[in-house]
Backbone as CSV, one residue per row, in Angstrom:
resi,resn,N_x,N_y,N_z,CA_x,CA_y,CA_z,C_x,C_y,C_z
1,UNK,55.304,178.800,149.597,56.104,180.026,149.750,57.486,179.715,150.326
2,UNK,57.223,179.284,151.230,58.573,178.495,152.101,59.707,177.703,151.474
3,UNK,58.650,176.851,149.985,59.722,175.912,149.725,60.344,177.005,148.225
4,UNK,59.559,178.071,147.805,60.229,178.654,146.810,61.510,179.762,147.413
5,UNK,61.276,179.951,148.404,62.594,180.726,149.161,63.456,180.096,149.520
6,UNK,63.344,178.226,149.537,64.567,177.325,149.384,64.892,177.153,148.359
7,UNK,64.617,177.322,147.675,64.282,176.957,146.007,65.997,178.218,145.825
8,UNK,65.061,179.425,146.060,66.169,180.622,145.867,67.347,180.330,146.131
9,UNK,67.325,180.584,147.593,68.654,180.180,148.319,69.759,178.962,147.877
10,UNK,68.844,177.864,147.266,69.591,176.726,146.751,70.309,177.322,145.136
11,UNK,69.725,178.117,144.809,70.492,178.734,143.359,71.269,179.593,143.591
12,UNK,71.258,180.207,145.075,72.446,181.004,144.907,73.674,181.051,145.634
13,UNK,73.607,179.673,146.554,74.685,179.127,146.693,75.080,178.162,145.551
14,UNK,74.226,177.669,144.768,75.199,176.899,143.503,76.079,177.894,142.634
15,UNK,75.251,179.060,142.418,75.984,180.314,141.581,77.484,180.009,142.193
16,UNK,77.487,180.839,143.872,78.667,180.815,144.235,79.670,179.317,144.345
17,UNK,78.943,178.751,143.980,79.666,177.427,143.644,80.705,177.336,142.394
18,UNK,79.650,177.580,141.805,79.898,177.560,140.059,81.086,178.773,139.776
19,UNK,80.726,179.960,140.555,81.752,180.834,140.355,83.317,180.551,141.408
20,UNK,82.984,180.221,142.424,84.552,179.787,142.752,85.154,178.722,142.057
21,UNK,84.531,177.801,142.018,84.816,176.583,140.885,85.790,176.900,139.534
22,UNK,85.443,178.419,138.819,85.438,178.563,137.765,86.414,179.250,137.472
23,UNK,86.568,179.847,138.743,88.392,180.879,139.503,89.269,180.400,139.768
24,UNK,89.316,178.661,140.204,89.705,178.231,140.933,90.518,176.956,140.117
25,UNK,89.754,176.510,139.407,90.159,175.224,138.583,91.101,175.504,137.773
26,UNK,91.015,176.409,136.951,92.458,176.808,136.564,93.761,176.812,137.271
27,UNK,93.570,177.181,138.190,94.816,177.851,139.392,95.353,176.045,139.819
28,UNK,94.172,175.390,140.511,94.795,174.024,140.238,94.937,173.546,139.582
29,UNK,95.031,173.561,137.872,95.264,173.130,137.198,96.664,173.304,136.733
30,UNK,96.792,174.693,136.688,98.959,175.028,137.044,99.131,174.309,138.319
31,UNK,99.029,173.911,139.063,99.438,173.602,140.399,99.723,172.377,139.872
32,UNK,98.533,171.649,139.539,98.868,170.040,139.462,99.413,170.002,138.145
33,UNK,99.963,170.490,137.080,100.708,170.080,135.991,102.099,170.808,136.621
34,UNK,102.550,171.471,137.279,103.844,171.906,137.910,104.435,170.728,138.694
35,UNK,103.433,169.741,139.271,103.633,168.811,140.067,103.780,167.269,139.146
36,UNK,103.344,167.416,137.892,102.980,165.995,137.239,104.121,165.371,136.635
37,UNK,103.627,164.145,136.593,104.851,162.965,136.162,104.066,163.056,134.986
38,UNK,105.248,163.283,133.651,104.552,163.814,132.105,103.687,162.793,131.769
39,UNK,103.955,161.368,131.836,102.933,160.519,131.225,101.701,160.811,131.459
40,UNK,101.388,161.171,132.939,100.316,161.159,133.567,99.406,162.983,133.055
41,UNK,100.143,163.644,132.006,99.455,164.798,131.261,99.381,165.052,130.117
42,UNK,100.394,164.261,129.598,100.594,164.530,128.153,99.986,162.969,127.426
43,UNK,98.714,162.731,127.285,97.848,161.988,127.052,96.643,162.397,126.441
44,UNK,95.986,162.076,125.606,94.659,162.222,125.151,93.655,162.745,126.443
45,UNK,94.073,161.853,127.372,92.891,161.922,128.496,94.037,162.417,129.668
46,UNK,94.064,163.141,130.122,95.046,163.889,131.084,94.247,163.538,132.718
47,UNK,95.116,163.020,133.853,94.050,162.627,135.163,93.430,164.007,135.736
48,UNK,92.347,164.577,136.280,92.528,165.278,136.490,92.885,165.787,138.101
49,UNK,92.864,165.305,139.085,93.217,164.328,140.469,94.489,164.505,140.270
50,UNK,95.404,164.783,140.873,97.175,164.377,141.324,97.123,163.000,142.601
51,UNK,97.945,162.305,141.338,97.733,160.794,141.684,99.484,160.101,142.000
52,UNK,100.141,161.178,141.548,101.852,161.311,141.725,102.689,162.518,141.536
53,UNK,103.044,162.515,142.338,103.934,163.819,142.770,105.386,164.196,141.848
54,UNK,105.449,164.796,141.009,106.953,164.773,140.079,107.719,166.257,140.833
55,UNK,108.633,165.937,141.495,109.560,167.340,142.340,110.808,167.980,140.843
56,UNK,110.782,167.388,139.966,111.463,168.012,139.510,111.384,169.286,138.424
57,UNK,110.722,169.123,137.982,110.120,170.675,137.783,110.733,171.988,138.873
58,UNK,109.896,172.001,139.565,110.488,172.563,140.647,111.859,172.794,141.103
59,UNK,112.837,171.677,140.510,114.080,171.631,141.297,114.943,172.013,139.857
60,UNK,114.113,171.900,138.899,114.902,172.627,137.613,114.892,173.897,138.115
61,UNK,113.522,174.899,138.128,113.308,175.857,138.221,114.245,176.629,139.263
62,UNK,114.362,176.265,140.233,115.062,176.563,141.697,116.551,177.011,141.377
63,UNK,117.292,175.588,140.384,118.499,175.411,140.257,119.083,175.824,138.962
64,UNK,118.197,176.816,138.317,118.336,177.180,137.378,118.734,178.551,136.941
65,UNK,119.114,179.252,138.103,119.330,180.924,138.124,118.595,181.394,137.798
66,UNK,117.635,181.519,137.089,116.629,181.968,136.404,115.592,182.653,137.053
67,UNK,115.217,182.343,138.367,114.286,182.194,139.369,114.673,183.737,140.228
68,UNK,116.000,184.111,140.835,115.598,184.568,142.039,115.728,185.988,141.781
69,UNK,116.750,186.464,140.642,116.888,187.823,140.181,115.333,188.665,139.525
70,UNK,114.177,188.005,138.621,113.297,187.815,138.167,112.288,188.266,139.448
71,UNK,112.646,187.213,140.378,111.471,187.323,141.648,111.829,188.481,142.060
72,UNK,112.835,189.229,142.483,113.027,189.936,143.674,113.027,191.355,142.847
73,UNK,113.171,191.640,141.291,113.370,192.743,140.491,111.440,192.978,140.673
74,UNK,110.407,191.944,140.224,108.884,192.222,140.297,108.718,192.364,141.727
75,UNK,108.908,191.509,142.458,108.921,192.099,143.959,108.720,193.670,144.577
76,UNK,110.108,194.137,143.943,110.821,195.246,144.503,109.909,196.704,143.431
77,UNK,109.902,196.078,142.378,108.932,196.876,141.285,106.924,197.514,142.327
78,UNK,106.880,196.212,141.929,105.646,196.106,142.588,105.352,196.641,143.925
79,UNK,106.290,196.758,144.583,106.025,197.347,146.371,106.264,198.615,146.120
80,UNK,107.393,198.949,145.593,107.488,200.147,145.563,106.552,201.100,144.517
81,UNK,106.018,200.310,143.225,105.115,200.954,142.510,104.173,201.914,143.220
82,UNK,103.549,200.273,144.366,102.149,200.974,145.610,102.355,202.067,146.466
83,UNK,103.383,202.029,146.678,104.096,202.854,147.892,104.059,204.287,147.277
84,UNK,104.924,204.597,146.398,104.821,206.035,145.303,102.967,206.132,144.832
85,UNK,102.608,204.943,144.508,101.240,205.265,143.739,100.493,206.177,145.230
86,UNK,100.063,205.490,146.303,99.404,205.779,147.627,100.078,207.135,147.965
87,UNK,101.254,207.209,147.773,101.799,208.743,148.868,101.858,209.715,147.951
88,UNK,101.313,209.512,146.468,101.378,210.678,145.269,99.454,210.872,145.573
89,UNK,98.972,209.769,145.377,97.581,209.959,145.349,96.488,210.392,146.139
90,UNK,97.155,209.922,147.276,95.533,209.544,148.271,95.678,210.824,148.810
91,UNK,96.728,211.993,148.902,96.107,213.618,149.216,96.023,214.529,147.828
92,UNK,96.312,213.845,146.867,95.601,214.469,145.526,94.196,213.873,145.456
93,UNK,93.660,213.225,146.079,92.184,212.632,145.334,92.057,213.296,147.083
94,UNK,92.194,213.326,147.807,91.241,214.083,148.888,91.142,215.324,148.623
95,UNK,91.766,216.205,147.746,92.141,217.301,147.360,90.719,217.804,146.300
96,UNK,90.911,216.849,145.160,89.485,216.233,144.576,88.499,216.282,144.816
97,UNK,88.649,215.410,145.971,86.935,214.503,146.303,86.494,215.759,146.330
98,UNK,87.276,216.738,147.246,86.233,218.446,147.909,86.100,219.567,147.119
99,UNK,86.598,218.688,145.191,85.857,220.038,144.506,84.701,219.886,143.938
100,UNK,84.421,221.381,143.755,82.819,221.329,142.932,82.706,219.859,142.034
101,UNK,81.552,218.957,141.773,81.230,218.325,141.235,81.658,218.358,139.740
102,UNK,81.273,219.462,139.515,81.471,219.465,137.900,83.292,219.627,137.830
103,UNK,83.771,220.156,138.098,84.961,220.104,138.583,85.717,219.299,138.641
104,UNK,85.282,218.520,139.807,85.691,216.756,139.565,85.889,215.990,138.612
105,UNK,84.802,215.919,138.263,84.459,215.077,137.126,85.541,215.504,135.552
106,UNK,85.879,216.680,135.402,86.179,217.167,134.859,87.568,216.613,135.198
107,UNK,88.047,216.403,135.531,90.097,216.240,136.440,89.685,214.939,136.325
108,UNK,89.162,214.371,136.851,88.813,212.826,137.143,88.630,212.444,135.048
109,UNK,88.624,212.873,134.454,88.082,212.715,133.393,89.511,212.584,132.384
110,UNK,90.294,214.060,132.648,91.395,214.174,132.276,92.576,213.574,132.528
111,UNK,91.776,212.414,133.880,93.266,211.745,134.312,93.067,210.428,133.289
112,UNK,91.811,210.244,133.194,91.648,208.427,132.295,92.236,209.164,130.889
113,UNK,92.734,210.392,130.291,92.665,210.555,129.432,94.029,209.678,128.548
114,UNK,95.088,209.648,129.434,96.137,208.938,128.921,95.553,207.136,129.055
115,UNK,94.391,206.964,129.888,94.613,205.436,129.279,93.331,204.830,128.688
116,UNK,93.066,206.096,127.633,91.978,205.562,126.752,92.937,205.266,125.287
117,UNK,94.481,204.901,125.514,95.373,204.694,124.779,95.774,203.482,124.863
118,UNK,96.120,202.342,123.958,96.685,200.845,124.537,98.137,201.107,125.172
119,UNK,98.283,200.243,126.384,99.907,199.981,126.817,100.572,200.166,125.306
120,UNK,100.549,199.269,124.551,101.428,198.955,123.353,101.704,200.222,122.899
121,UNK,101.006,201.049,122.560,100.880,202.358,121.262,101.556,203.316,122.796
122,UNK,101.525,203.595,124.046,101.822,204.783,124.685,103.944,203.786,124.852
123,UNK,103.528,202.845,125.329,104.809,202.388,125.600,106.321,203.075,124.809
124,UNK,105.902,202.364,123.694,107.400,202.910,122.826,107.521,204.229,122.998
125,UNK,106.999,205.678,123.264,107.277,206.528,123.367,108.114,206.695,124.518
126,UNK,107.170,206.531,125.581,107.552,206.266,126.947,109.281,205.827,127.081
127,UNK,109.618,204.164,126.229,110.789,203.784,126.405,112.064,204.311,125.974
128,UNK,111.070,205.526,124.617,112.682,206.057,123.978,112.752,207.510,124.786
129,UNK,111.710,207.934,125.466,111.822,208.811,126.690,113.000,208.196,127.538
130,UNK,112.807,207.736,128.009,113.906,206.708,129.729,114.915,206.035,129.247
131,UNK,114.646,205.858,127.452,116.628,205.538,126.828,117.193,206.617,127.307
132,UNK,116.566,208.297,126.854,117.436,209.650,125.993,117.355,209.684,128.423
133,UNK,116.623,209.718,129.079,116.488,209.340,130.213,117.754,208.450,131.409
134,UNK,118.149,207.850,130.676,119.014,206.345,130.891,118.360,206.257,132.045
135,UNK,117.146,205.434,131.817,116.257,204.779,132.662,115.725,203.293,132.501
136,UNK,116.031,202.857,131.359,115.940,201.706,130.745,117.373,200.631,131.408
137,UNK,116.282,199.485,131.695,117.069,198.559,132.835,117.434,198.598,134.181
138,UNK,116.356,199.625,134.627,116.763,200.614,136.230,115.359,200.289,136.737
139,UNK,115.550,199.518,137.860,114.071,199.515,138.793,113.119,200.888,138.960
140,UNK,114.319,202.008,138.764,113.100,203.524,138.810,112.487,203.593,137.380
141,UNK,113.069,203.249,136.450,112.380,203.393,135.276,110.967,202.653,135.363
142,UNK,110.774,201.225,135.199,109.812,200.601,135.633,108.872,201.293,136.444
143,UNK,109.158,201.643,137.373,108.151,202.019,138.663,107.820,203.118,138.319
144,UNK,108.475,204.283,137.593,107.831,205.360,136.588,106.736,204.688,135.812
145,UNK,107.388,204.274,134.844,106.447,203.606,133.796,105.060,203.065,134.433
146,UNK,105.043,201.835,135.725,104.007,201.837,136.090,103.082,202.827,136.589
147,UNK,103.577,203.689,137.293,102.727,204.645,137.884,101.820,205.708,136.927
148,UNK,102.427,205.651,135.554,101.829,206.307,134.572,100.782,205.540,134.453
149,UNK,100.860,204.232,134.320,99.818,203.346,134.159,98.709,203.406,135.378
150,UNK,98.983,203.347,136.826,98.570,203.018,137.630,97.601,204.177,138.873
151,UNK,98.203,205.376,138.335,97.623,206.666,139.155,96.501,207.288,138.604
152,UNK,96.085,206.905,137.293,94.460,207.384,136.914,93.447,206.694,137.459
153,UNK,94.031,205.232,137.753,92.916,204.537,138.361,92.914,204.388,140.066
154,UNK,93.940,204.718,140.616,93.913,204.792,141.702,93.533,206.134,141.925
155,UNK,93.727,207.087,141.735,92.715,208.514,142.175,91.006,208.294,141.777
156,UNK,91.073,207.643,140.830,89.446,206.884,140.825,88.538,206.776,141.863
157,UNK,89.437,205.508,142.491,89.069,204.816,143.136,89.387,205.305,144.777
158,UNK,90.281,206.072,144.744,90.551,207.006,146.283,89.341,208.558,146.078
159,UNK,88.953,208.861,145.244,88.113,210.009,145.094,86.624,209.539,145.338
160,UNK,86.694,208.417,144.981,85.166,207.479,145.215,85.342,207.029,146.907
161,UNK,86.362,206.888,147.283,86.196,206.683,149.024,86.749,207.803,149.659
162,UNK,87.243,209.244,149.406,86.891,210.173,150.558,86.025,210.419,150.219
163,UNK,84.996,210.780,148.777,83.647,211.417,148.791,82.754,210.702,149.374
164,UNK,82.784,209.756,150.008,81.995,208.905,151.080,81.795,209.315,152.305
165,UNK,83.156,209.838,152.870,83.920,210.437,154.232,83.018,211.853,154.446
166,UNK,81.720,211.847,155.615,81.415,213.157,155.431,82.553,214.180,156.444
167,UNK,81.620,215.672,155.937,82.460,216.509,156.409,82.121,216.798,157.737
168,UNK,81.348,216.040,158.395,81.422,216.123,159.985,82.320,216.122,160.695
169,UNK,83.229,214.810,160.364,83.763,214.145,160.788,84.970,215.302,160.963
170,UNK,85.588,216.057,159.604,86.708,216.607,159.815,86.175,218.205,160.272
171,UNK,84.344,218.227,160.384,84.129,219.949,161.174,84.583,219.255,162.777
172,UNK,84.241,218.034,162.870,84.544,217.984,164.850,85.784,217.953,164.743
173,UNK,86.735,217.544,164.192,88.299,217.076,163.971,88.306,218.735,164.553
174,UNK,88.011,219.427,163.320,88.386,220.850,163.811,88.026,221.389,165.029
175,UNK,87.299,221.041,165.782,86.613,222.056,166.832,87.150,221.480,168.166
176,UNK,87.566,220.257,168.027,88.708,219.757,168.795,90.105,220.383,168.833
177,UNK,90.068,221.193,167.946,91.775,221.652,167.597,92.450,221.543,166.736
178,UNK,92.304,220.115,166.071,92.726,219.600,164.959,92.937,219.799,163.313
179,UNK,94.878,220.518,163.777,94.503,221.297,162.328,93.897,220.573,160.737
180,UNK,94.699,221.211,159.339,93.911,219.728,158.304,94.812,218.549,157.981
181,UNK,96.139,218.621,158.395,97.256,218.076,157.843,97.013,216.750,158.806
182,UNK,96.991,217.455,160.321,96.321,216.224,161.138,95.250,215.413,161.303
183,UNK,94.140,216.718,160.762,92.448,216.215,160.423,92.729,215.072,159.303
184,UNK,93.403,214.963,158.036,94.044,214.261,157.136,94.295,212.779,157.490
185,UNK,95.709,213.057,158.451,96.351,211.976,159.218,95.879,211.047,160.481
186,UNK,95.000,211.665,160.764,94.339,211.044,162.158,93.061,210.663,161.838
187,UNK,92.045,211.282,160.675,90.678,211.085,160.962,90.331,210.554,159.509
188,UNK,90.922,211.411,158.213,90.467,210.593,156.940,91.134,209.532,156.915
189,UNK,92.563,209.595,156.738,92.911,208.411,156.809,92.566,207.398,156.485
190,UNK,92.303,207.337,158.409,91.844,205.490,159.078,90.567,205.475,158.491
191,UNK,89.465,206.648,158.259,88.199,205.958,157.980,88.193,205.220,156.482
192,UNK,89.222,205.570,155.677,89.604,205.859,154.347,90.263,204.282,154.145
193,UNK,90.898,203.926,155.207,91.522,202.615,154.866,90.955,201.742,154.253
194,UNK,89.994,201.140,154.248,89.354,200.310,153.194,89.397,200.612,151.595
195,UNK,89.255,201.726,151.365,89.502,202.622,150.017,90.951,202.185,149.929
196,UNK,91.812,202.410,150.866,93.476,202.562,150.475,93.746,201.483,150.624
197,UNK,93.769,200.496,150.994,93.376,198.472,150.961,93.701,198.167,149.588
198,UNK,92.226,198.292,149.015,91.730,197.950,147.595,92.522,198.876,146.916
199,UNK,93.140,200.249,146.595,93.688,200.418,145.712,95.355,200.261,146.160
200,UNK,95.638,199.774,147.376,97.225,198.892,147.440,96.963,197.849,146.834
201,UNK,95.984,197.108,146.784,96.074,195.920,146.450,96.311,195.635,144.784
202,UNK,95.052,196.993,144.354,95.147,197.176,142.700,96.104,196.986,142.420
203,UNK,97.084,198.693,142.864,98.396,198.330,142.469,99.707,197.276,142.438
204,UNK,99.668,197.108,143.376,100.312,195.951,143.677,100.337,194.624,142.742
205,UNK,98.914,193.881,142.525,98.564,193.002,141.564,99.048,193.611,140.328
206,UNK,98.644,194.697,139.739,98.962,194.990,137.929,100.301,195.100,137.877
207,UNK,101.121,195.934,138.798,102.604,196.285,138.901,102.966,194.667,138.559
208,UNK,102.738,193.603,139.689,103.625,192.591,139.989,103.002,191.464,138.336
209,UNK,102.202,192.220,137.717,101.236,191.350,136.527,102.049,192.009,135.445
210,UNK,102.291,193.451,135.440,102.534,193.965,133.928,103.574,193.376,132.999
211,UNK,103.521,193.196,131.932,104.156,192.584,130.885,104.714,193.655,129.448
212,UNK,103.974,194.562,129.024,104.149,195.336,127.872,105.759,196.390,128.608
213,UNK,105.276,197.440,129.650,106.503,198.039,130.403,107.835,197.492,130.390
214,UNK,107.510,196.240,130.959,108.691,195.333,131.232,109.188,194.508,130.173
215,UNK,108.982,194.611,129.351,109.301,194.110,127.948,109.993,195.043,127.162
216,UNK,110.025,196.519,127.319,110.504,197.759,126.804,111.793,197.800,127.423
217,UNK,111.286,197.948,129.110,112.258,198.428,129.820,113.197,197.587,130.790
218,UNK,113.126,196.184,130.607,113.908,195.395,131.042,114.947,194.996,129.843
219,UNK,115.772,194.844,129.932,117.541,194.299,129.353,117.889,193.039,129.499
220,UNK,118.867,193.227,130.719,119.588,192.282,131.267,118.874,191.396,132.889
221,UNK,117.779,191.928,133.846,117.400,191.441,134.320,115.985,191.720,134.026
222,UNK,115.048,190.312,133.568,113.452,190.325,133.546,112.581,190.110,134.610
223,UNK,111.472,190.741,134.706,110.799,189.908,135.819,110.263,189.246,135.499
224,UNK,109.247,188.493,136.603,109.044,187.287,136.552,107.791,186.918,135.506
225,UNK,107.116,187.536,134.931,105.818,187.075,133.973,106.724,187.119,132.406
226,UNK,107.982,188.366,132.701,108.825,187.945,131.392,109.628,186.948,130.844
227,UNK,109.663,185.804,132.087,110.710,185.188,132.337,109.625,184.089,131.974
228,UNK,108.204,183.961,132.657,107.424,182.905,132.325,107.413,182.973,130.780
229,UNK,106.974,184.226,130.132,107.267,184.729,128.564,107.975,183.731,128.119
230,UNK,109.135,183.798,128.456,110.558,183.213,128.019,110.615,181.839,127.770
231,UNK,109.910,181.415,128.626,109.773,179.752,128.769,108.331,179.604,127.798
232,UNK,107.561,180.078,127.590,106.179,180.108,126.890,107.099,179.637,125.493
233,UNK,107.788,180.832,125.237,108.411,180.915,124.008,109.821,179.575,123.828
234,UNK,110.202,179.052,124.896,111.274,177.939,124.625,110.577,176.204,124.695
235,UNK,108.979,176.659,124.877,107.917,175.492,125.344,108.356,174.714,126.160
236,UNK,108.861,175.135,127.472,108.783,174.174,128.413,107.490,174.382,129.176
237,UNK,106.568,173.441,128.779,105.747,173.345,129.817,105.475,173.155,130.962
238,UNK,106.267,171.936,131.862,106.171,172.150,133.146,106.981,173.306,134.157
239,UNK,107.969,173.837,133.264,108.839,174.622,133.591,107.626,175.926,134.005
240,UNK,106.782,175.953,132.461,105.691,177.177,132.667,105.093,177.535,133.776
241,UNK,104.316,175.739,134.596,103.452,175.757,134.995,104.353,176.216,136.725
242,UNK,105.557,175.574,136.566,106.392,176.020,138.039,106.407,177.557,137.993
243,UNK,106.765,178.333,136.902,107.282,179.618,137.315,105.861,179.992,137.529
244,UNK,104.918,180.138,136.849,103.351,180.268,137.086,102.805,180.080,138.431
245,UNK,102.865,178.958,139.428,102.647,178.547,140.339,103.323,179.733,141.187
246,UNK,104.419,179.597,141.289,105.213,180.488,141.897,105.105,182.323,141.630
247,UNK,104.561,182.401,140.724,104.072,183.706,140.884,102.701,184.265,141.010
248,UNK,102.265,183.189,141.355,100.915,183.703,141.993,100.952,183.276,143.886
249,UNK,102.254,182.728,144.056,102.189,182.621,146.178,102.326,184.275,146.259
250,UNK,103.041,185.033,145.640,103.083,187.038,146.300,101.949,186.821,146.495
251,UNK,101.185,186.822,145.196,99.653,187.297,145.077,98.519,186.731,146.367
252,UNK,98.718,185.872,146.187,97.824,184.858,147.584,98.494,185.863,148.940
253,UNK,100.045,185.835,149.101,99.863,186.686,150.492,99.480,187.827,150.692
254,UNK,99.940,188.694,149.732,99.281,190.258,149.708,98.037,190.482,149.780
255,UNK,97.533,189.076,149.274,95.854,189.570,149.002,95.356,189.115,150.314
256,UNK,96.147,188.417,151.396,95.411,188.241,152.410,96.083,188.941,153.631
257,UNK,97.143,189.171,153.549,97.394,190.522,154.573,96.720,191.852,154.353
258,UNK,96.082,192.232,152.965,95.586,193.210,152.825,94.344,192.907,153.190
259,UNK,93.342,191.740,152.624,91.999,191.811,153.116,91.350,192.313,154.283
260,UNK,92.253,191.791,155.143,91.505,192.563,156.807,91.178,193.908,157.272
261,UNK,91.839,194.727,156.342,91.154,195.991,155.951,90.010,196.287,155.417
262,UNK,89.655,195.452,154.518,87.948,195.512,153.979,87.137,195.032,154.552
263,UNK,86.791,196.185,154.972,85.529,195.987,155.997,84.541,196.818,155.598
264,UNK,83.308,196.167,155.262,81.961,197.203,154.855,81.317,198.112,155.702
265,UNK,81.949,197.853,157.368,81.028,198.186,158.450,82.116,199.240,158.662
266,UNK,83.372,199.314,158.020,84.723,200.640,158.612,84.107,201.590,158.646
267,UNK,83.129,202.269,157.942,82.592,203.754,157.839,82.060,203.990,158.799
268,UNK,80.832,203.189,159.244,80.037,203.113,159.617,80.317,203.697,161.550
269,UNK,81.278,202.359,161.802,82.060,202.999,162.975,82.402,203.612,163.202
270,UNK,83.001,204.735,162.346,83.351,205.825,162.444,82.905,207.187,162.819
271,UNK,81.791,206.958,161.769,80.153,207.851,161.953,80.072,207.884,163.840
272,UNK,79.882,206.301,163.996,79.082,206.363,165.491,79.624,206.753,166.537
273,UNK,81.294,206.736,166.353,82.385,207.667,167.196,82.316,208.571,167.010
């Protein structure tokens, strides 16, 4: 009995083996061809180990203008996407969470309704909207455009974490004094933060990821996955693997300044206060 419950345990730390492994090897695999001296990749048998360090890649990329207008246009896209997505949403989906069921479901239903449509087929409309608009080549255009994309699934996913939030919590809010604007601000909220975590984070990632939008509605400055585009399409490969590298460090920090918010036990504490 004993040794088949090691037995278990030994398969399901290999799983999680096998699955970080499988997330992961890729990611070093741009890393170490951003870094490689070409002989040492462009071979039948490629090393797979970084066995020499090549800086120039990197110092093309850097010194190439190409780099910082790109970064700071997805940057600025992307923060601000979350920012509008969170302060449009998270008191429309608390608004939500507290209607009749059928109700819900019903609104919640009508919001996926625009994206049971591909990016591609809604886009072009969208772009000759924000031409007749003159919104095309304007950081607000973009951050429109995303949020069309980005607010069906974030009320989703914020309607699925206040309907978690019971209504205790905001009957004592009240009996304390506490009108709803404050019951809102002081008590859903914070219990809510884990919910509002994960869908900053959503947003944030697809905004700073999207490609179809920004292909419409960028001109004269691209961001940065259009710019990797760019190089896809002029085949520089190590060039690829630098701008690549480099646009996944946002991603690594956001995703870990945001994590410390997800916490499975946040509710829970809350309850017991």
């Amino acid at each position: 009995m004993a040794s088949k419950k090691i037995y278990k345990k030994l398969l399901f730390y290999l799983g999680i083996i096998l699955i970080i492994l499988f997330m992961t090897i890729p990611v070093y695999i741009l890393f170490r061809v951003s870094f490689a001296v070409p002989e040492d990749v462009l071979t039948s048998y490629p090393k797979f180990f970084i066995t020499r360090f090549e800086f120039k890649h990197w110092q093309q990329v850097f010194s190439s203008g190409n780099l910082w207008p790109p970064l700071y246009k997805s940057f600025i896209v992307a923060t601000f996407t979350m920012i509008f997505a969170l302060v449009i949403s998270a008191p429309a989906s608390y608004a939500i969470s507290r209607f009749d069921k059928k109700i819900k479901y019903a609104v919640i239903l009508s919001l996926f309704f625009t994206r049971m449509f591909p990016n591609v087929g809604i886009a072009l409309p969208i772009s000759v909207t924000f031409l007749k608009w003159n919104l095309t080549d304007k950081n607000i255009g973009l951050i429109m455009a995303h949020l069309i994309e980005q607010l069906p699934f974030i009320a989703w996913i914020l309607v699925s974490t206040f309907e978690t939030i019971p209504f205790d919590l905001e009957e004592a809010a009240s009996i304390d004094g506490a009108g709803r604007i404050k019951t809102l601000l002081k008590v859903v909220l914070p219990v809510a933060a884990p919910g509002l975590a994960v869908a900053a984070m959503f947003t944030w990632l697809n905004s700073w990821n999207e490609f179809t939008y920004a292909l419409y509605l960028s001109l004269s400055t691209k961001t940065l996955p259009l710019q990797i585009y760019y190089y896809v399409l002029r085949g520089g490969f190590f060039q690829q693997a630098a701008y690549s590298t480099i646009l996944t460090i946002p991603v690594l920090i956001i995703t870990f300044a945001l994590q410390r918010y997800i916490r499975s036990d946040y509710l829970g504490g809350a309850i017991k206060g």
